[in-house]
N, C-alpha and C positions, 0 to 999 in steps of 0.2 A: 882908675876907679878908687875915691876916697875909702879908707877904712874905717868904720866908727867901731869908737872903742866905748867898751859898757861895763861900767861901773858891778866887783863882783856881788855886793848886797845886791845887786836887782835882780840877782839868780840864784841868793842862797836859799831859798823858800823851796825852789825845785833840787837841789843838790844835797841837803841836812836832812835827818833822821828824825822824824819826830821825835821817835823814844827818848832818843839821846841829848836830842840838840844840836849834835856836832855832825862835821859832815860825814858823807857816807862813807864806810869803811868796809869790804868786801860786800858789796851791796847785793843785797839778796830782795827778789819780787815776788811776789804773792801773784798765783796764776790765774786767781779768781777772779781781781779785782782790779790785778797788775798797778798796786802801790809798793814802793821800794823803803828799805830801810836798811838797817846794818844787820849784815849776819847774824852777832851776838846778838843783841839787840833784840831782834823779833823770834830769834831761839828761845829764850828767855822768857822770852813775854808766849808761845805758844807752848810753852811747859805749865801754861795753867788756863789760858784763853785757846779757843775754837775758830773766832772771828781776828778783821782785820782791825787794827789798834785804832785807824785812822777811817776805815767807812764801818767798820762793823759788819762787814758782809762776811757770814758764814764761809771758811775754807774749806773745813770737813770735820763733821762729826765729832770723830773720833780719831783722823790722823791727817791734821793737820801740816804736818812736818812734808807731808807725800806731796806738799799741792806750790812749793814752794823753790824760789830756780836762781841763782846763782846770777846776774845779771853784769856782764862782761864789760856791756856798752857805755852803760852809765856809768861803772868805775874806773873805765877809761875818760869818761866825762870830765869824773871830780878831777883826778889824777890832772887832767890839761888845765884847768881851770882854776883848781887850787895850788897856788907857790911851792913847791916843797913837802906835799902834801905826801906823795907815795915815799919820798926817801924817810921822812920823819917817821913814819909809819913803820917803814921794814926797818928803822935803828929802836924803836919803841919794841916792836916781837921780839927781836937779839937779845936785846935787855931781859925783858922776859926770860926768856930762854935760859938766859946766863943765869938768872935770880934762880930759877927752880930748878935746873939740869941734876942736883942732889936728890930730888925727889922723885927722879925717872919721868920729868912732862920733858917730853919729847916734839920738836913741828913736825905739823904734816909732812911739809919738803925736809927732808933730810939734809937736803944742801942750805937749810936758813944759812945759820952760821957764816958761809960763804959767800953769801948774796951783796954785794955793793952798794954803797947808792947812789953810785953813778945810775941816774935813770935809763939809759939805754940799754944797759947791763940788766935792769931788775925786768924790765921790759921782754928783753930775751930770755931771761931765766923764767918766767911768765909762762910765755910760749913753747916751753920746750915740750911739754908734753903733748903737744898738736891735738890739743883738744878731748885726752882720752878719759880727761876726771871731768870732764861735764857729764852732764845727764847726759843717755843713750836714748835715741827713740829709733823704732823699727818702723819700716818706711815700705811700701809700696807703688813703685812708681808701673805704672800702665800707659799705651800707648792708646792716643785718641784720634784717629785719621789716618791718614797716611803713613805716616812715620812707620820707622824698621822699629821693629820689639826688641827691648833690652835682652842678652841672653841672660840677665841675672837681675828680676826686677825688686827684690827683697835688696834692704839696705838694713845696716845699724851704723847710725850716725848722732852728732853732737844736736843735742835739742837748739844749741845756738848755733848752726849751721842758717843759712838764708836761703832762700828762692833763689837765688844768684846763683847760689854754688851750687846746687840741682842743675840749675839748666847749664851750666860749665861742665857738668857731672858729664849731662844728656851729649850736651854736643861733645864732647872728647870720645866719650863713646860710638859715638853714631858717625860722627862726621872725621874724628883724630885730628879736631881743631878746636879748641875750646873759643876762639874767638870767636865762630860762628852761635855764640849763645843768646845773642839778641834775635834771633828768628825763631826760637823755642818760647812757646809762654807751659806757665806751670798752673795746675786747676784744681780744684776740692769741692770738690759738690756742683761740677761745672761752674761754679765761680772763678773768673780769673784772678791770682792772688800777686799781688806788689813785689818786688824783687828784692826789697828791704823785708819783708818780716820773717821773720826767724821760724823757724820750723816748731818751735815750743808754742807763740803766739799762734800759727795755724791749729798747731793739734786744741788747743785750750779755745779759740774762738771761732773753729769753724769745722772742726770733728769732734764730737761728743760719743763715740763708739770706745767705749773704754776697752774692751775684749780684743785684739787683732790690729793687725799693725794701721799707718795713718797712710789709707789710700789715696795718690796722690795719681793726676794724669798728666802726661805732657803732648802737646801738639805743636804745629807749625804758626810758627806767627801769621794770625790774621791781615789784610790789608790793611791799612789804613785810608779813610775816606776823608 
Protein backbone atom coordinates (compact mmCIF):
# COMPACT_ATOMS: atom_id res chain seq x y z
CA UNK A 1 0.00 0.00 0.00
CA UNK A 2 1.40 3.44 -1.40
CA UNK A 3 2.07 6.01 1.32
CA UNK A 4 1.25 9.69 0.53
CA UNK A 5 3.19 12.10 2.09
CA UNK A 6 1.45 15.58 3.00
CA UNK A 7 3.03 18.62 2.86
CA UNK A 8 3.37 20.17 6.82
CA UNK A 9 1.69 23.81 5.98
CA UNK A 10 -1.52 21.73 5.12
CA UNK A 11 -1.68 21.07 8.84
CA UNK A 12 -0.26 23.98 10.45
CA UNK A 13 -3.72 25.75 10.81
CA UNK A 14 -4.65 22.67 13.21
CA UNK A 15 -1.22 22.39 15.03
CA UNK A 16 -0.26 26.46 15.90
CA UNK A 17 -1.62 28.66 18.72
CA UNK A 18 -3.58 31.27 17.59
CA UNK A 19 -2.16 33.52 20.33
CA UNK A 20 1.23 33.02 19.41
CA UNK A 21 1.53 31.98 15.96
CA UNK A 22 3.86 29.30 16.69
CA UNK A 23 3.31 25.89 17.22
CA UNK A 24 1.93 24.36 20.06
CA UNK A 25 3.97 24.09 23.11
CA UNK A 26 2.57 22.19 26.20
CA UNK A 27 -0.72 22.34 24.64
CA UNK A 28 -3.35 23.03 26.87
CA UNK A 29 -7.56 22.58 25.87
CA UNK A 30 -10.39 24.50 26.99
CA UNK A 31 -13.09 21.89 28.32
CA UNK A 32 -15.76 24.06 27.12
CA UNK A 33 -15.23 24.45 23.90
CA UNK A 34 -12.15 21.95 23.55
CA UNK A 35 -9.94 24.49 21.49
CA UNK A 36 -6.19 24.05 22.12
CA UNK A 37 -3.51 26.55 22.57
CA UNK A 38 -0.11 26.83 24.48
CA UNK A 39 -0.07 26.66 28.00
CA UNK A 40 1.50 30.08 28.53
CA UNK A 41 -0.28 31.56 25.98
CA UNK A 42 -3.90 31.06 27.14
CA UNK A 43 -2.50 31.49 31.03
CA UNK A 44 -1.95 34.76 30.07
CA UNK A 45 -4.70 35.63 28.08
CA UNK A 46 -7.25 34.03 31.10
CA UNK A 47 -5.38 36.44 33.66
CA UNK A 48 -7.82 39.00 32.33
CA UNK A 49 -10.52 37.31 29.82
CA UNK A 50 -13.33 34.76 31.02
CA UNK A 51 -14.03 33.34 27.44
CA UNK A 52 -12.32 31.41 24.58
CA UNK A 53 -9.62 33.61 22.52
CA UNK A 54 -10.75 31.85 19.55
CA UNK A 55 -14.97 31.18 19.86
CA UNK A 56 -15.48 33.40 22.60
CA UNK A 57 -17.45 30.91 24.51
CA UNK A 58 -17.80 31.61 28.07
CA UNK A 59 -15.31 29.11 30.36
CA UNK A 60 -16.29 30.31 33.64
CA UNK A 61 -17.33 33.22 35.27
CA UNK A 62 -15.02 33.66 37.48
CA UNK A 63 -12.44 30.73 37.34
CA UNK A 64 -11.55 30.09 34.44
CA UNK A 65 -8.22 28.49 35.04
CA UNK A 66 -10.64 25.36 36.75
CA UNK A 67 -12.10 24.59 33.15
CA UNK A 68 -8.83 24.05 31.37
CA UNK A 69 -6.74 20.50 30.73
CA UNK A 70 -3.36 19.74 29.75
CA UNK A 71 -3.79 17.97 26.32
CA UNK A 72 -1.24 14.93 26.10
CA UNK A 73 -2.39 13.75 22.63
CA UNK A 74 -2.00 16.65 20.63
CA UNK A 75 1.49 17.47 21.97
CA UNK A 76 2.52 14.28 21.01
CA UNK A 77 1.00 15.28 17.62
CA UNK A 78 3.14 18.45 17.06
CA UNK A 79 6.09 16.65 18.71
CA UNK A 80 5.87 13.80 15.41
CA UNK A 81 4.98 16.14 13.02
CA UNK A 82 7.15 19.07 13.80
CA UNK A 83 11.29 18.36 12.93
CA UNK A 84 13.07 18.88 15.96
CA UNK A 85 10.53 20.45 17.60
CA UNK A 86 10.45 18.80 21.28
CA UNK A 87 14.46 18.75 21.41
CA UNK A 88 14.66 22.52 20.45
CA UNK A 89 12.24 23.10 22.99
CA UNK A 90 13.73 21.18 26.20
CA UNK A 91 17.47 23.10 25.01
CA UNK A 92 15.25 26.42 24.90
CA UNK A 93 13.85 25.78 29.03
CA UNK A 94 17.81 24.60 30.01
CA UNK A 95 18.76 27.90 28.66
CA UNK A 96 16.25 29.45 30.67
CA UNK A 97 16.85 27.87 33.56
CA UNK A 98 20.59 28.47 33.25
CA UNK A 99 19.85 32.45 32.52
CA UNK A 100 17.78 32.86 35.83
CA UNK A 101 18.97 29.86 38.38
CA UNK A 102 20.64 33.29 40.40
CA UNK A 103 17.13 34.44 40.98
CA UNK A 104 15.85 31.07 42.53
CA UNK A 105 13.29 30.21 39.16
CA UNK A 106 13.41 26.79 39.51
CA UNK A 107 11.55 23.89 36.67
CA UNK A 108 8.93 22.08 37.67
CA UNK A 109 10.88 18.68 37.01
CA UNK A 110 13.82 18.94 38.96
CA UNK A 111 15.57 16.72 36.82
CA UNK A 112 15.39 19.59 33.67
CA UNK A 113 18.98 20.11 33.77
CA UNK A 114 19.32 16.44 33.09
CA UNK A 115 17.00 15.82 30.45
CA UNK A 116 18.68 14.99 26.87
CA UNK A 117 17.48 15.62 23.49
CA UNK A 118 17.92 12.41 22.48
CA UNK A 119 13.98 12.17 21.89
CA UNK A 120 13.45 8.86 23.25
CA UNK A 121 15.23 9.85 26.37
CA UNK A 122 12.84 13.17 26.86
CA UNK A 123 10.04 10.78 25.92
CA UNK A 124 10.74 8.59 28.82
CA UNK A 125 11.65 11.15 31.20
CA UNK A 126 7.97 12.39 30.12
CA UNK A 127 6.51 9.32 31.30
CA UNK A 128 7.96 8.78 34.42
CA UNK A 129 5.55 9.98 36.42
CA UNK A 130 2.69 7.51 35.17
CA UNK A 131 0.43 9.95 34.89
CA UNK A 132 0.14 11.29 38.64
CA UNK A 133 0.39 15.28 37.66
CA UNK A 134 -2.51 15.05 35.36
CA UNK A 135 -5.79 16.13 36.62
CA UNK A 136 -7.41 13.47 38.94
CA UNK A 137 -11.12 12.52 38.48
CA UNK A 138 -13.09 10.24 40.83
CA UNK A 139 -14.78 7.62 39.00
CA UNK A 140 -17.71 5.38 39.75
CA UNK A 141 -17.83 2.37 37.85
CA UNK A 142 -21.19 0.17 38.43
CA UNK A 143 -22.17 -3.07 37.04
CA UNK A 144 -25.10 -3.22 34.35
CA UNK A 145 -26.38 -7.00 33.81
CA UNK A 146 -24.83 -9.82 34.60
CA UNK A 147 -21.51 -8.97 35.29
CA UNK A 148 -19.58 -9.78 38.94
CA UNK A 149 -19.53 -6.25 40.88
CA UNK A 150 -16.24 -4.74 41.42
CA UNK A 151 -15.15 -5.15 45.04
CA UNK A 152 -13.87 -1.60 44.82
CA UNK A 153 -16.04 0.50 42.39
CA UNK A 154 -14.65 4.20 43.55
CA UNK A 155 -11.46 4.98 41.30
CA UNK A 156 -9.16 8.27 41.30
CA UNK A 157 -7.62 8.23 38.09
CA UNK A 158 -5.86 10.62 35.18
CA UNK A 159 -8.63 12.69 33.59
CA UNK A 160 -6.61 11.55 30.37
CA UNK A 161 -7.03 7.89 31.05
CA UNK A 162 -9.47 6.33 27.95
CA UNK A 163 -12.61 3.96 27.79
CA UNK A 164 -9.90 1.44 26.73
CA UNK A 165 -8.06 1.41 29.99
CA UNK A 166 -11.47 1.03 32.12
CA UNK A 167 -12.58 -1.80 30.24
CA UNK A 168 -8.64 -3.31 30.63
CA UNK A 169 -9.23 -2.13 34.18
CA UNK A 170 -12.79 -4.14 34.21
CA UNK A 171 -11.50 -7.24 32.61
CA UNK A 172 -8.08 -7.75 34.75
CA UNK A 173 -10.42 -7.49 37.46
CA UNK A 174 -13.06 -9.65 36.62
CA UNK A 175 -11.65 -12.05 34.30
CA UNK A 176 -7.35 -11.79 35.33
CA UNK A 177 -7.06 -11.22 31.63
CA UNK A 178 -7.01 -7.81 30.35
CA UNK A 179 -7.12 -9.10 26.82
CA UNK A 180 -10.62 -10.11 27.24
CA UNK A 181 -11.50 -6.23 27.17
CA UNK A 182 -13.31 -6.11 23.96
CA UNK A 183 -16.38 -8.10 25.27
CA UNK A 184 -16.92 -5.24 28.13
CA UNK A 185 -18.47 -1.93 26.68
CA UNK A 186 -18.39 1.11 29.04
CA UNK A 187 -21.70 3.63 29.34
CA UNK A 188 -22.92 7.11 30.83
CA UNK A 189 -26.30 7.84 30.84
CA UNK A 190 -26.84 4.48 29.09
CA UNK A 191 -25.05 5.87 26.33
CA UNK A 192 -22.43 3.54 24.87
CA UNK A 193 -19.20 5.67 24.78
CA UNK A 194 -16.00 5.12 22.14
CA UNK A 195 -12.86 3.54 23.40
CA UNK A 196 -10.87 6.61 22.25
CA UNK A 197 -12.35 9.31 24.57
CA UNK A 198 -10.64 10.24 27.35
CA UNK A 199 -12.45 10.27 30.63
CA UNK A 200 -12.10 14.38 30.77
CA UNK A 201 -14.09 14.58 27.32
CA UNK A 202 -16.73 12.16 28.95
CA UNK A 203 -17.07 13.97 32.32
CA UNK A 204 -17.13 17.70 30.20
CA UNK A 205 -19.73 16.31 27.37
CA UNK A 206 -21.80 13.79 28.86
CA UNK A 207 -21.88 14.31 32.77
CA UNK A 208 -22.76 17.75 33.86
CA UNK A 209 -23.22 16.55 37.80
CA UNK A 210 -20.48 18.75 39.25
CA UNK A 211 -21.13 17.34 43.04
CA UNK A 212 -20.04 13.43 43.25
CA UNK A 213 -17.79 11.36 41.41
CA UNK A 214 -18.38 10.60 37.20
CA UNK A 215 -20.86 7.62 37.24
CA UNK A 216 -19.75 5.21 34.80
CA UNK A 217 -21.43 1.43 34.09
CA UNK A 218 -19.94 -1.42 32.50
CA UNK A 219 -21.72 -4.43 30.89
CA UNK A 220 -21.16 -7.44 28.45
CA UNK A 221 -20.71 -6.78 24.91
CA UNK A 222 -23.75 -6.70 23.03
CA UNK A 223 -24.12 -9.09 19.96
CA UNK A 224 -23.56 -7.86 16.97
CA UNK A 225 -26.43 -8.19 14.17
Amino acid sequence: MMEKKVKLRTVNSCITCTLCRGYLIEATTITECLHTFCKSCLVRYLEDHNSCPKCQTLIHQSHPMNYISHDRTMQDIVYKLVPNLQQKELRRQQEFYRKHASQGIKPECEDMNDIHTDNAVAVKEENKDFHRNDEQLNVCLECQGTMKNLKRKFLRISSQATVSHLKKFVALKLYSDQTKYTNIEILCNDELLGKHHTLKFVAVTRWRVKDGPLLLHYRQKTLDF
